[in-house]
MDAnalysis code that builds the backbone (N, CA, C; Angstrom):
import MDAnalysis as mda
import numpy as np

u = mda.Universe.empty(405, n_residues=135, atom_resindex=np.repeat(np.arange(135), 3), trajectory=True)
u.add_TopologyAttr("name", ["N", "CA", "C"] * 135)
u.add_TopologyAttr("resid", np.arange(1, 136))
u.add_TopologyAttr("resname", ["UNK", "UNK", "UNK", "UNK", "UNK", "UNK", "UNK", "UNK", "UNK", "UNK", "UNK", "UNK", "UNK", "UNK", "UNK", "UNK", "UNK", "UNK", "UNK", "UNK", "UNK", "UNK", "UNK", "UNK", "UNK", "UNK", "UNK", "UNK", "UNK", "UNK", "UNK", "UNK", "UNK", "UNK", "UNK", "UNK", "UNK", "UNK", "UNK", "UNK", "UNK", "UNK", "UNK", "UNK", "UNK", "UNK", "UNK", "UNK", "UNK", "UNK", "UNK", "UNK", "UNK", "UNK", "UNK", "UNK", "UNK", "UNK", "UNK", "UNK", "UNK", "UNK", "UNK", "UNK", "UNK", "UNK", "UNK", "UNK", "UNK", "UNK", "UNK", "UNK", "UNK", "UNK", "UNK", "UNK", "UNK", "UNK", "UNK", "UNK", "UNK", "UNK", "UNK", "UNK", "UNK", "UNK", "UNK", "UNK", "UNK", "UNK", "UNK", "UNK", "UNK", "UNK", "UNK", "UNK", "UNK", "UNK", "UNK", "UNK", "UNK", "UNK", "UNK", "UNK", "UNK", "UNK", "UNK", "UNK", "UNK", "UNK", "UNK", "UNK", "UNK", "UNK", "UNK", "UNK", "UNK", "UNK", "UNK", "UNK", "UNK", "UNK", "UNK", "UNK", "UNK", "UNK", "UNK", "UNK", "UNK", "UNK", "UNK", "UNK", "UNK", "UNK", "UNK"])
u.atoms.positions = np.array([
    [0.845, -1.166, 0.000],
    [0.000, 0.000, 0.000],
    [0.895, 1.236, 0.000],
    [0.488, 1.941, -0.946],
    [1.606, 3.479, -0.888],
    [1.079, 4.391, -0.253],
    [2.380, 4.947, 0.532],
    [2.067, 5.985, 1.697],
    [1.867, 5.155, 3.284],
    [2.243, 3.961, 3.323],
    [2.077, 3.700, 4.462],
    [3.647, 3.231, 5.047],
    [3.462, 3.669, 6.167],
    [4.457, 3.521, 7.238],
    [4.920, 2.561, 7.983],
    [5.969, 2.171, 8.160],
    [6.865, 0.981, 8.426],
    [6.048, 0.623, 9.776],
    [5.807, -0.714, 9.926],
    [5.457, -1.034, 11.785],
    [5.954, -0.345, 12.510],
    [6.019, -0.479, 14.044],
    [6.902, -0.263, 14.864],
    [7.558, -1.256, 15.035],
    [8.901, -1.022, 15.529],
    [10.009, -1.681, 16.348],
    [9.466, -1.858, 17.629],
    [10.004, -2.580, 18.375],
    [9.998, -2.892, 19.916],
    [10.355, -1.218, 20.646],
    [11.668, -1.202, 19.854],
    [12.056, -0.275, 20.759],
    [11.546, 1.180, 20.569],
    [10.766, 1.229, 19.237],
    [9.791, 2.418, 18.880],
    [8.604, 2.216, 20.454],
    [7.905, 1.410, 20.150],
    [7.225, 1.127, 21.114],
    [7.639, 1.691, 22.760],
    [8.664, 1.324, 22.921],
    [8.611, 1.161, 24.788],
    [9.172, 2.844, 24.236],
    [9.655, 3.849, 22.894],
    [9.821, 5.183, 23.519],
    [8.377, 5.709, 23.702],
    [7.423, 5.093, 22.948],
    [6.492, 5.850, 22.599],
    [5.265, 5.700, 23.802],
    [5.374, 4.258, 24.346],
    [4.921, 4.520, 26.088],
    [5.459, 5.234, 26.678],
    [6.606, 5.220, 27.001],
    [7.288, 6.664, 28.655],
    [7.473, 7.319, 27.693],
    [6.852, 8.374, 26.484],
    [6.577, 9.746, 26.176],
    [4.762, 10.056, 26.611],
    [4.187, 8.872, 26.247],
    [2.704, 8.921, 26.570],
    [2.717, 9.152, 28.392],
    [3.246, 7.870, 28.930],
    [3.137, 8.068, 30.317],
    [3.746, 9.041, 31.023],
    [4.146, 10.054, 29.935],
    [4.993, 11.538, 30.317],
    [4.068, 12.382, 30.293],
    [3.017, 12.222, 29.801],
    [2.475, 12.809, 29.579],
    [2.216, 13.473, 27.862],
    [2.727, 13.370, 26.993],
    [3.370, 13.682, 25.857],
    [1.729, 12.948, 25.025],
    [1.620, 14.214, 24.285],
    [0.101, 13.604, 23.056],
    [0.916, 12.679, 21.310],
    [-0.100, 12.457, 21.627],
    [-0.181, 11.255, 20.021],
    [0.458, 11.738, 18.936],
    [0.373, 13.182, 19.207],
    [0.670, 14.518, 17.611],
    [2.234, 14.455, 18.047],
    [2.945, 14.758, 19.051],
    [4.145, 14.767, 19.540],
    [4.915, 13.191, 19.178],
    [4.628, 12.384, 19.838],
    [5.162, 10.786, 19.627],
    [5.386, 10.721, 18.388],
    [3.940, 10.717, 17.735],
    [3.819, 10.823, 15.659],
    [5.165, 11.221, 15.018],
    [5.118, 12.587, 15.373],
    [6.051, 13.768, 15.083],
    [7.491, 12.952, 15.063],
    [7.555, 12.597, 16.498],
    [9.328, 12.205, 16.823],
    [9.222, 11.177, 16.429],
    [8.754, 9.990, 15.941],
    [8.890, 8.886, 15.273],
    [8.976, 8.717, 13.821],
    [7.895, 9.708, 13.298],
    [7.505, 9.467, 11.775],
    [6.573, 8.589, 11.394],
    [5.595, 8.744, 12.236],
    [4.628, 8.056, 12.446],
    [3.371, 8.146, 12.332],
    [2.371, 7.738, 11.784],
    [0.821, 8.781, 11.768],
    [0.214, 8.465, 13.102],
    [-0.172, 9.354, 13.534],
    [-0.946, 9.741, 14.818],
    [-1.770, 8.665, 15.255],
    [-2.653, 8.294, 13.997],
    [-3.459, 7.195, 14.821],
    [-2.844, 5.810, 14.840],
    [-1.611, 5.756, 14.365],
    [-0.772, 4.347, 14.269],
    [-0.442, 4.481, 15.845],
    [0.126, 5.600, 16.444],
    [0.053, 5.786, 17.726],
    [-0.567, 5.569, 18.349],
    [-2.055, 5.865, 18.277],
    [-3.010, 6.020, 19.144],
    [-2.928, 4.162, 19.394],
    [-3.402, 3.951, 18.350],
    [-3.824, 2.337, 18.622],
    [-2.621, 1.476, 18.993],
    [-1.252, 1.609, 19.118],
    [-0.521, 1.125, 19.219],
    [0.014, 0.999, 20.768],
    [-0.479, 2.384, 21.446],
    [-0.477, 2.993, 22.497],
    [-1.732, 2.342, 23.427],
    [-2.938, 2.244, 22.849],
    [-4.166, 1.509, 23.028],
    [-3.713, 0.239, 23.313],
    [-2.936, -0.996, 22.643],
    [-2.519, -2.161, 22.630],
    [-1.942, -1.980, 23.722],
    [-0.986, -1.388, 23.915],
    [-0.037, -1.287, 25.080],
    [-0.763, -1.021, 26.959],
    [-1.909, -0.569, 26.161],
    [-2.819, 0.104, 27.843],
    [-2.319, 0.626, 28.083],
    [-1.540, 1.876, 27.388],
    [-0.920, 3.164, 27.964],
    [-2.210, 4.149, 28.345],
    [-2.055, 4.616, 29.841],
    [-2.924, 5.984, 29.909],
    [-1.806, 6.869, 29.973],
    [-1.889, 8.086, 29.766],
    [-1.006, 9.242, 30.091],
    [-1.069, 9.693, 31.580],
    [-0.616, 10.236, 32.462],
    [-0.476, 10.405, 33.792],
    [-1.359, 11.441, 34.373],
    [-1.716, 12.097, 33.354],
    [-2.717, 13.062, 33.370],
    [-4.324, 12.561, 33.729],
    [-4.792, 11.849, 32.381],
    [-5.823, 10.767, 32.324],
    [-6.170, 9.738, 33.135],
    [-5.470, 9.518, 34.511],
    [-5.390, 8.153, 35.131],
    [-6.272, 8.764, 36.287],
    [-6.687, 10.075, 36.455],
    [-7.220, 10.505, 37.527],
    [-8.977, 11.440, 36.906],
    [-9.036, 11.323, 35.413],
    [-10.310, 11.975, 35.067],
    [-11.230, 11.128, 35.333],
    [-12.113, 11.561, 35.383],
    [-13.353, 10.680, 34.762],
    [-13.698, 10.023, 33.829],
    [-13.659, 8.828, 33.594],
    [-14.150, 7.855, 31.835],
    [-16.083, 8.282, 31.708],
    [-15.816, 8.824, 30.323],
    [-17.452, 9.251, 29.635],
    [-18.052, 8.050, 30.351],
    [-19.151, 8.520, 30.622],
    [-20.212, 7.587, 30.593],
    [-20.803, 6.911, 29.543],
    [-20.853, 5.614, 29.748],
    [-21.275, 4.596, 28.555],
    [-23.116, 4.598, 28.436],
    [-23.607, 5.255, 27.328],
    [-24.463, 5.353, 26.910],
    [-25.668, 4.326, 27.284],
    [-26.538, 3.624, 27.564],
    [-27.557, 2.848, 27.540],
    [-28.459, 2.853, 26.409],
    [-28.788, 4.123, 25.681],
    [-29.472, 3.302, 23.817],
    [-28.360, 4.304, 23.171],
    [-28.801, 3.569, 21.768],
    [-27.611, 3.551, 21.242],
    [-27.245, 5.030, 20.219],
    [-25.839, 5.627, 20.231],
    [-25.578, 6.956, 20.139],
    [-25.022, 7.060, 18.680],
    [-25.555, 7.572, 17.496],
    [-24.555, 7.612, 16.266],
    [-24.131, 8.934, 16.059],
    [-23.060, 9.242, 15.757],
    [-22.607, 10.170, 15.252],
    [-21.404, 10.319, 13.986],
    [-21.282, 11.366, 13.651],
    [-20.338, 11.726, 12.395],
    [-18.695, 12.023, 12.889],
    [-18.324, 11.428, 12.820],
    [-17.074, 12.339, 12.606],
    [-16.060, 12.352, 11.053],
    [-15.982, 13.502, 10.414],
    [-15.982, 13.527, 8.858],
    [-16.817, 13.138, 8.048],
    [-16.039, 12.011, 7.394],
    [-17.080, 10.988, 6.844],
    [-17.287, 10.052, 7.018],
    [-17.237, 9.433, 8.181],
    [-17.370, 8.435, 8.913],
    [-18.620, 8.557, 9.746],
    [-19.164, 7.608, 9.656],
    [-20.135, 7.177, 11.194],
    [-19.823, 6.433, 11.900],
    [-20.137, 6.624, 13.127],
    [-19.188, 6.419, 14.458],
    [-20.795, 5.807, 15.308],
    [-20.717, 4.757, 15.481],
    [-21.862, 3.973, 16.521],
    [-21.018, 3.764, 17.713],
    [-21.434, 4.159, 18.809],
    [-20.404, 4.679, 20.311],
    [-21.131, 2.856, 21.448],
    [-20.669, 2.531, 21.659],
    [-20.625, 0.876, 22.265],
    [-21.966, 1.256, 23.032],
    [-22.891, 0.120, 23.548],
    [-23.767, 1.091, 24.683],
    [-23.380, 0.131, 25.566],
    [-24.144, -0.097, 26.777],
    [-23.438, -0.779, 27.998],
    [-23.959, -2.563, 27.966],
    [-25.186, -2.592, 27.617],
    [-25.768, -3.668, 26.952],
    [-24.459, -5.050, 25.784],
    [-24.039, -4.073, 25.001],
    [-23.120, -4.279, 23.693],
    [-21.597, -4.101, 24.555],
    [-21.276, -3.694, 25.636],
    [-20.130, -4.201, 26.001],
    [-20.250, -5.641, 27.233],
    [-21.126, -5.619, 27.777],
    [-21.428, -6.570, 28.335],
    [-21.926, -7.803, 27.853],
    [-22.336, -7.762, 26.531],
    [-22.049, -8.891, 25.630],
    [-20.773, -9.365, 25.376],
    [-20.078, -8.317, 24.418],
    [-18.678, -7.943, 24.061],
    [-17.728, -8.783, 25.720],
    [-17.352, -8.735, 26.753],
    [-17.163, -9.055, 28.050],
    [-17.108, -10.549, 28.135],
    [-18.522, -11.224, 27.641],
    [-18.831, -12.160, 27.973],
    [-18.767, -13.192, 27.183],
    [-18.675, -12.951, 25.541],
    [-18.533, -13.211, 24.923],
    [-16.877, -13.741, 24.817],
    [-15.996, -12.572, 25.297],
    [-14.999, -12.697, 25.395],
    [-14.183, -13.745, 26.346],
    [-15.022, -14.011, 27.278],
    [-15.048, -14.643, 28.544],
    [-15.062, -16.382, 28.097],
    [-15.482, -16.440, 27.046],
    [-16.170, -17.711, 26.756],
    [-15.168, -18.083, 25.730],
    [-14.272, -17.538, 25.606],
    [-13.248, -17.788, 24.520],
    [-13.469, -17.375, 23.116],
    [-14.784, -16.523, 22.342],
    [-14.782, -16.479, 21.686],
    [-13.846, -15.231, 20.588],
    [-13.592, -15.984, 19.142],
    [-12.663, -14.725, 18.455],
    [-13.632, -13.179, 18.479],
    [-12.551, -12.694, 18.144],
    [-13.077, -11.116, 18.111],
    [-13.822, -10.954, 16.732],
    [-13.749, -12.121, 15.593],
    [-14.239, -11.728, 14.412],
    [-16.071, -12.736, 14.589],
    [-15.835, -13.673, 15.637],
    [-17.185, -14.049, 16.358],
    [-17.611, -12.766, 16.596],
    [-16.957, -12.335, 17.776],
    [-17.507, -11.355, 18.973],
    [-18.364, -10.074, 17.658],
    [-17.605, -9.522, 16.639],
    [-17.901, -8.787, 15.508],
    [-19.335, -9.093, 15.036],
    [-19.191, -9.844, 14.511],
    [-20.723, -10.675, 13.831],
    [-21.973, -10.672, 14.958],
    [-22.004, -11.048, 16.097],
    [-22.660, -10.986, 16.931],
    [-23.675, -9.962, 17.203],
    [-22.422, -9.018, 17.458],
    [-22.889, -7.807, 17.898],
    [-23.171, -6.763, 16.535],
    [-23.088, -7.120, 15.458],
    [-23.518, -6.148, 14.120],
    [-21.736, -5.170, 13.394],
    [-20.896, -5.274, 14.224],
    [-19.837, -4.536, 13.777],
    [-18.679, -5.103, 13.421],
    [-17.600, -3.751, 13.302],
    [-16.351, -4.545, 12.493],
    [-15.207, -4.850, 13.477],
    [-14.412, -5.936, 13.402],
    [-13.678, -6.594, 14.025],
    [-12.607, -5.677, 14.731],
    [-12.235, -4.845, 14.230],
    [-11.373, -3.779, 14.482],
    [-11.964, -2.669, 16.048],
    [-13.283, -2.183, 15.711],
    [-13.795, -1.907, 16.371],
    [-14.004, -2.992, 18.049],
    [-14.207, -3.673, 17.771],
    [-14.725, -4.811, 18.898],
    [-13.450, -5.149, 19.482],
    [-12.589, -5.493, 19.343],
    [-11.054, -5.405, 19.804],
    [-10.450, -4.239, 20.002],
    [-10.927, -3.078, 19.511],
    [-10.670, -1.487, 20.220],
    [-11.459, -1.029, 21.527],
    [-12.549, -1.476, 21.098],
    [-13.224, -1.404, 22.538],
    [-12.988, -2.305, 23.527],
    [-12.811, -3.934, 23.402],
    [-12.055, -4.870, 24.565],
    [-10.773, -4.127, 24.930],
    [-10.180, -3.697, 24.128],
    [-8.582, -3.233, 24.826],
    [-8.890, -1.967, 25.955],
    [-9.965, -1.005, 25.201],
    [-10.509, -0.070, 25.813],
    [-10.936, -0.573, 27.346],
    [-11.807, -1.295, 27.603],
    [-12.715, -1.923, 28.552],
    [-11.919, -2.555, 29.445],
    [-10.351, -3.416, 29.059],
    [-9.915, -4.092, 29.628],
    [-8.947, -2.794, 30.578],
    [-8.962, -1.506, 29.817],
    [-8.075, -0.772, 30.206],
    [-8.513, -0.084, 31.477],
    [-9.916, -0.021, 31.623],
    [-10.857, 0.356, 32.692],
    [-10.849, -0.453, 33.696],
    [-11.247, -1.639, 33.466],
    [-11.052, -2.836, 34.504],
    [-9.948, -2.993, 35.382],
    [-8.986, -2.289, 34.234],
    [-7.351, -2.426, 35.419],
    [-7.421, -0.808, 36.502],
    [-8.012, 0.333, 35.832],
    [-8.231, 1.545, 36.715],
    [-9.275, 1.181, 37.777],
    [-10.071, 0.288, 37.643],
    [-11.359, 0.027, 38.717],
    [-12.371, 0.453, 38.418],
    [-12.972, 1.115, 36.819],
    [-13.787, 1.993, 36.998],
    [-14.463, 1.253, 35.583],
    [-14.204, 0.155, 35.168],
    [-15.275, -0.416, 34.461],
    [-17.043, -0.594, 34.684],
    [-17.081, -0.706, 35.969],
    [-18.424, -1.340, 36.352],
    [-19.261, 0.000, 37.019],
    [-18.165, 1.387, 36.978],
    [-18.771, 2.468, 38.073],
    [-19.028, 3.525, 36.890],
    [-19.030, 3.282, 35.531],
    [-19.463, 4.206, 34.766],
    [-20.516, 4.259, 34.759],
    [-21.085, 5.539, 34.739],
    [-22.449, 5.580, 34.828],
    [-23.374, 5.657, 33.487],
    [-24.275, 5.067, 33.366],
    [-25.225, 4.863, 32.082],
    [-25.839, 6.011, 31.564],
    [-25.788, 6.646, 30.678],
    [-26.493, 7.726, 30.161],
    [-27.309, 7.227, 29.182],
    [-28.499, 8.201, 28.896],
    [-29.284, 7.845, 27.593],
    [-29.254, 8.842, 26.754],
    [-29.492, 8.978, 25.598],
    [-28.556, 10.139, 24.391],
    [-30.074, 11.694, 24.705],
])
């Protein structure tokens, strides 16, 4: 594919956690690597990096019906609490993420962004204390 950017290295990786856990944004890491931003983001995501900043906010509240929105040209369907607690349990049971996908109506990518997400909560304590909103 042209225009795309080499993996990371290992050792790309562990700079690009202790710049995150420095506090340091996605646009910065990108920057000093040569890297596109969201190769960061998700790479950073894999890793369960929070930034040091973030480890003390509040996580959005997870929706209860279900929330669509735009961003560009994209539509963006936001998990509701129902659809991660499937997602959870599903997961629980050994099933793949391209199961877990089909199940729940979405794409595989997504459903393994949000487990990494979810799993990342579970380790802060604050998976089960988000509070449910309705749109």
């Amino acid at each position: 594919m042209a225009g795309r950017k080499p993996r990371f290295t290992a050792e790309e990786i562990d700079r690009a956690v202790a710049w995150r856990e420095a506090g340091r944004s996605c646009a910065f890491i990108a920057r000093r690597l040569g890297k596109s931003e969201s190769a960061v983001y998700w790479n950073l995501l894999r890793e369960g990096v929070d930034p040091v900043a973030y480890r003390d906010r509040p996580l959005p509240a997870v929706p209860v019906e279900p929330i669509v929105q735009r961003r560009g040209d994209h539509v963006i369907r936001r998990f509701t609490r129902d659809e991660d607690d499937q997602l959870l349990a599903l997961e629980a049971e050994g099933h793949s993420y391209q199961e877990i996908a089909r199940r729940l109506g979405r794409q595989r990518n997504s459903v393994y962004g949000r487990a990494l997400t979810l799993t990342r909560h579970q380790a802060r304590g604050t998976v089960d204390a988000d509070p449910a909103v309705t749109p």
